[in-house]
Phi, psi and omega in degrees: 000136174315176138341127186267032193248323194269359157289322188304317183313283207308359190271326194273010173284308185276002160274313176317306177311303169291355158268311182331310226265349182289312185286336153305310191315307176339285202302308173310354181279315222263335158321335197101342183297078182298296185288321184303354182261324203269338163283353185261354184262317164341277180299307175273356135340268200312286191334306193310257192001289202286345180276332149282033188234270188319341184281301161339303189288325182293323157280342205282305186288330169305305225262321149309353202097358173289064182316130171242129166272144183297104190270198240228299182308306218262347167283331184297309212301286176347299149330303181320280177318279151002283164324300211288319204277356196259325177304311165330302206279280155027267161342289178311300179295345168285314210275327169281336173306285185312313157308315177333286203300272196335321196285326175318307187290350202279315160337278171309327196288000000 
């Protein structure tokens, strides 16, 4: 297994990425950019993704027996991930709202 410090980074580099690209979708929502949103929720699919790909190994390696200690960092990373995936999920339901609404008003209009 790699170094576990530098996955542990890397879970809170693609946790980072993937809230970042959840809170664009947001802003592109409440802008009107329905694809530019549904490509930023995309995209933090893929981060979210890669970064639970790295949480996986790091339970996996536990499981084999690869003991690791629990650091201060790798409970943050972890915090990090946790967050980012609920800022994710989230989104996605602003962002179908935001279509909602627009198509209402498009109606009414």
């Amino acid at each position: 297994m790699e170094n576990v410090e530098q996955l542990v980074f890397q879970i809170i580099l693609h946790g980072g990425n993937g809230r970042s690209s959840a809170m664009e979708a947001m802003a592109a929502a409440r802008a009107g950019d329905f694809m530019l949103a549904q490509e930023k929720l995309q995209q933090a699919a893929r981060d979210l993704g890669e970064a639970h790909t790295i949480q996986t190994q790091l339970i996996q390696g536990e499981i084999r027996g690869e003991k690791s200690e629990i650091s201060l960092l790798m409970v943050h990373a972890q915090d990090h991930l946790m967050n980012a995936m609920t800022v994710k999920e989230l989104a996605a339901e602003i962002v179908a709202l935001h279509e909602r609404l627009g198509a209402e008003k498009l109606v009414r209009e």
